[in-house]
C-alpha positions in Angstrom: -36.9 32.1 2.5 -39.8 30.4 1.0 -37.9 29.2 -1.8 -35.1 27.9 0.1 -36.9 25.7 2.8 -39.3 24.0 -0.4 -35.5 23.4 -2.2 -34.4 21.6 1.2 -37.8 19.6 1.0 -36.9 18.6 -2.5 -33.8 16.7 -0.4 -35.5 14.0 0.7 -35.9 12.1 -3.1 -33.4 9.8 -3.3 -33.1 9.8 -7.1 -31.4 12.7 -8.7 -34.0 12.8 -11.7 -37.2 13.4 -9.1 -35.2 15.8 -7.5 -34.3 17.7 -10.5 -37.7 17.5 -11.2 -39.6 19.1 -8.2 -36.5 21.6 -8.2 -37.6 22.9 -11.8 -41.0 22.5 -10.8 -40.5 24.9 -8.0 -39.0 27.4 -10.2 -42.1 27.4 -12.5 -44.6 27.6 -9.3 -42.8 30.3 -8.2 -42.2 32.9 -11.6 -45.6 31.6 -13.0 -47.7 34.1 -10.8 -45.4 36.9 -10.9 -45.0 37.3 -14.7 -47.4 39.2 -16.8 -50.3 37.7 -17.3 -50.3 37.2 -21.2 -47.3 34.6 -20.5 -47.2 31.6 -19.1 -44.7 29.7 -17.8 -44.8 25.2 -18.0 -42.3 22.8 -16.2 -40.5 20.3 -18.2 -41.6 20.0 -21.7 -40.1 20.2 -25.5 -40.1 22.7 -28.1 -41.5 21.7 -31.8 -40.7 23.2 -34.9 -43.1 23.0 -38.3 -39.9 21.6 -40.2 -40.0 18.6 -37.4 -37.4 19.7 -35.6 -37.2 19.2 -31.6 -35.2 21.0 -29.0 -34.0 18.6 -25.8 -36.1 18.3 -23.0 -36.6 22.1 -21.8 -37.0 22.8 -17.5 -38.8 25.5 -17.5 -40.6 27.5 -21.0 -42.4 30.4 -21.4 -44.6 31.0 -23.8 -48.2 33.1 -25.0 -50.9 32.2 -23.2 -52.8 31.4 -26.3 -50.4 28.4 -27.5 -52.5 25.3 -29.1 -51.5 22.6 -26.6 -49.6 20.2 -29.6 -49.4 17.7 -26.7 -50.3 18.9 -22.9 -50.1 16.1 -20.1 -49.5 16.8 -16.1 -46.2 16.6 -16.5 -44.9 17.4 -19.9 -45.7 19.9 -22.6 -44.5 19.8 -26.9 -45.1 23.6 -27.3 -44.7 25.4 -31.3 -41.1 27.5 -31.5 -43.1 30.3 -32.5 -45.4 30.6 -29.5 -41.8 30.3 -27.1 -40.7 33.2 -25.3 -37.8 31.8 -23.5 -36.7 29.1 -21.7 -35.0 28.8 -18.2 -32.1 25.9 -17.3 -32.8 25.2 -13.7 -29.3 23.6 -12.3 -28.9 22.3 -8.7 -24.9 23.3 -8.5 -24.0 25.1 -11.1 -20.2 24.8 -11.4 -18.5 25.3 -14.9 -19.2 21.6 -16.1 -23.0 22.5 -15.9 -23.0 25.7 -17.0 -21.4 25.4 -20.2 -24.2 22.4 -20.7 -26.8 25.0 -20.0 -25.3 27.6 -22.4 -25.1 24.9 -25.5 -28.6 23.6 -24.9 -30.1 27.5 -24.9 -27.7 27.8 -27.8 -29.4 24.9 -29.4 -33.0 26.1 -28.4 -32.0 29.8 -29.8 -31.3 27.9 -33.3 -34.4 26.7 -34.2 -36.1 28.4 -36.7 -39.7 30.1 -36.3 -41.7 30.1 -39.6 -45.4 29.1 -39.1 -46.9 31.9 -39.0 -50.2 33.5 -40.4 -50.0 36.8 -42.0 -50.0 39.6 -39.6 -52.6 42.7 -39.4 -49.7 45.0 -38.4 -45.6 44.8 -37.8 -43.7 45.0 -35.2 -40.0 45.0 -35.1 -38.0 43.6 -32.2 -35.0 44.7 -31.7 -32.9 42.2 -30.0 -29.1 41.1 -29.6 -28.4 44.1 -32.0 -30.6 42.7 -34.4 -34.0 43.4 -36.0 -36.5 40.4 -35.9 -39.8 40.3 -37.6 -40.6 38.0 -34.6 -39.7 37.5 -30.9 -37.0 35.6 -30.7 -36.4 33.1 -28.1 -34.3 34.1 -25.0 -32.7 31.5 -22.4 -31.7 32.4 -18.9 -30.0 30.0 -16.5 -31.6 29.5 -12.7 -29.3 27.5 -9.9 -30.1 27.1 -6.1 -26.0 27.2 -5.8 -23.1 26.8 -7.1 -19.4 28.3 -7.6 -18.6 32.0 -6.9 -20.0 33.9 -9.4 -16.7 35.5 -10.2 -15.4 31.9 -11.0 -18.6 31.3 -13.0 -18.4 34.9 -14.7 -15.3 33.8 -16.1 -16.4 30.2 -17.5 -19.3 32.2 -18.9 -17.7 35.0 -20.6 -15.2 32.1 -22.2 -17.6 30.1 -23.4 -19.7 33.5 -25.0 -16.3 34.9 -26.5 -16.6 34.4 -30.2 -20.4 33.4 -30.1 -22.8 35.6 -32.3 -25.2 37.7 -29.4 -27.9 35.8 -30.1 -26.3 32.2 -29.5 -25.5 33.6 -25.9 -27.6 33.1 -22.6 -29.5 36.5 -21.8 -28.6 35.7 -17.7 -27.5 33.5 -15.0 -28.7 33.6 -11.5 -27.3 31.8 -8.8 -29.8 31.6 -5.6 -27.5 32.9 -1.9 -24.4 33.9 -4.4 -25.0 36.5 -7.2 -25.9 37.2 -11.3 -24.5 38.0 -14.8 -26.1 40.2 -16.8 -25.0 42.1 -20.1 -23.7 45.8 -19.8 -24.4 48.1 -22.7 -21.5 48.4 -25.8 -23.1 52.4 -25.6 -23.2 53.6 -22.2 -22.1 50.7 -20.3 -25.7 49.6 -18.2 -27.3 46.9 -17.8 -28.8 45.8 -20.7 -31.4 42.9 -21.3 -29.8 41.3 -23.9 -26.2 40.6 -25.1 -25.1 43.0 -28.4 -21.9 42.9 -30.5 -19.5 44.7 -27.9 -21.3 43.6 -25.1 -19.6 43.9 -21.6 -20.2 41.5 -19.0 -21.6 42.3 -14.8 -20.9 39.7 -12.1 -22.6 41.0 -9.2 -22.7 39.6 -5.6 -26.1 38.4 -4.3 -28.1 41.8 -2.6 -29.4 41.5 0.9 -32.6 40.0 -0.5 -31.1 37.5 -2.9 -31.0 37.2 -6.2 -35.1 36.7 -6.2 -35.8 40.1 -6.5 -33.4 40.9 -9.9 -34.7 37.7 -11.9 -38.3 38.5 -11.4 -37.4 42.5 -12.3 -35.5 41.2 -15.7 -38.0 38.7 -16.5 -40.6 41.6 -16.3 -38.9 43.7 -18.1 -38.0 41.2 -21.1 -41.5 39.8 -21.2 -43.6 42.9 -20.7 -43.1 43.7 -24.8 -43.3 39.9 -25.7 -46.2 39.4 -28.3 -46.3 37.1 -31.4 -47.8 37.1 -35.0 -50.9 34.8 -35.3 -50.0 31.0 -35.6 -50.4 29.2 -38.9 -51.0 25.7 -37.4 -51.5 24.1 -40.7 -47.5 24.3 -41.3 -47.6 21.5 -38.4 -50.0 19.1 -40.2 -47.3 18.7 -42.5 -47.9 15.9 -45.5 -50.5 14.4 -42.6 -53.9 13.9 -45.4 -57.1 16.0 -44.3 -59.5 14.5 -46.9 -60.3 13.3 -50.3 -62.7 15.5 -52.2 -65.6 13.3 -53.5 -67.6 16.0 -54.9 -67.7 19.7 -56.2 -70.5 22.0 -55.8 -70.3 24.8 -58.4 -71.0 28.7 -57.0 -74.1 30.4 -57.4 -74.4 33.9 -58.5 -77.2 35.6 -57.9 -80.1 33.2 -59.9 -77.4 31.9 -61.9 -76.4 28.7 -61.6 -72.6 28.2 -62.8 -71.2 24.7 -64.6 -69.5 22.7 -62.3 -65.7 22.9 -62.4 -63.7 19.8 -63.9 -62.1 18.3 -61.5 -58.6 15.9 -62.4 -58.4 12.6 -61.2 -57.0 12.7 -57.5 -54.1 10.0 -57.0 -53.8 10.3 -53.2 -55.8 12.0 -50.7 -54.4 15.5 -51.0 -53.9 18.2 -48.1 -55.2 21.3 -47.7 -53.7 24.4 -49.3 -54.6 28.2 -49.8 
């Protein structure tokens, strides 16, 4: 009920792009508190790779808490792919013309590639999308305060996903006062978390309580086992120079003092490696 009166306060801006804004802002303020704590969740921001690569303008990502802030204003966020958890496309109406924008913009967010990281004290497999990762990888759900029937949208959805590898695909879409899609099991035929090869498909209609209650329960559940391997920030620096050396101090071992190294001639102020 809460949700629904601030999303008829968010009525009164009279351009679409506020709107938007304080809409996906709402969504943030309200999972942010109820997700565990070594995640959290930032409105409107972009996703950075350490190849250069950068997703479009993300509404709502979640990430580990102890993410470097790359860039960290009031109201916008660039955030390392391999600190993201997932992301969340928060849509107004979602009818089939938004949706499948949603699904190729997670698709896009789901291709970029995690690699800076530091070598890790122990290993972890994920096992995602019927897959094995040595990382997480990143999930996308899709949030609307309306929309179509979620039959009508099941349909659009389950087109769009047919022929798509399972991790390409959205991992849920949640429409607020009509209903949810989630992935059935190729095994047993439950609800599963993620889409697998042989995947089925669940439209359900919205429970007494809304759909509220599920998305928190599924965002839970996916982020509960969310972790990540140290962060190699250096891959970011990229070819930026972090100092010229102007002189070399030889070791010292024990009482003895040990020749100074020759050092080349440097050409250009060189940056740091191992």
């Amino acid at each position: 009920m809460r949700v629904r009166a601030e999303f008829e306060q968010t009525k009164i801006f009279t351009h679409r792009a506020e709107a938007g804004g304080a809409r996906e802002a709402l969504v943030r303020s309200f999972i942010a508190p109820r997700i565990p704590g070594h995640v959290q969740a930032a409105h409107s921001g972009e996703i950075a790779t350490a190849g250069g690569e950068v997703s479009p303008q993300c509404d709502v990502v979640l990430f580990d808490r102890s993410t470097p802030p790359l860039f960290d204003a009031e109201t916008y966020r660039i955030i390392p792919n391999e600190c993201v958890y997932g992301v969340i496309e928060v849509k107004t109406s979602l009818d089939k013309t938004e949706l499948l924008s949603a699904c190729e913009k997670i698709r896009q967010v789901k291709a970029l590639p995690k690699t800076a990281y530091a070598p890790p004290n122990m290993y972890t497999p994920f096992n995602i999308h019927g897959r094995t990762y040595d990382h997480m990888p990143t999930l996308g759900m899709i949030f609307a305060y309306g929309g179509s029937k979620i039959d009508t949208l099941a349909q659009h959805f389950w087109d769009w996903c047919d022929g798509r590898e399972s991790e390409e695909r959205p991992d849920g879409v949640w429409v607020l006062g009509e209903g949810y899609i989630q992935w059935t099991s190729p095994v047993n035929g439950l609800v599963d978390l993620y889409p697998q090869p042989g995947a089925g498909m669940l439209a359900l209609k919205a429970p007494e309580n809304d759909i509220l209650f599920p998305f928190l329960l599924h965002l839970n559940s996916v982020l509960t086992h969310a972790s990540m391997w140290p962060l190699d920030l250096y891959e970011y620096a990229g070819s930026s120079p972090l100092g010229q050396v102007v002189r070399v101090f030889p070791p010292i071992i024990g009482n003895v003092k040990m020749e100074p190294p020759i050092v080349p001639p440097i050409s250009k102020e060189p940056r740091m490696t191992e």
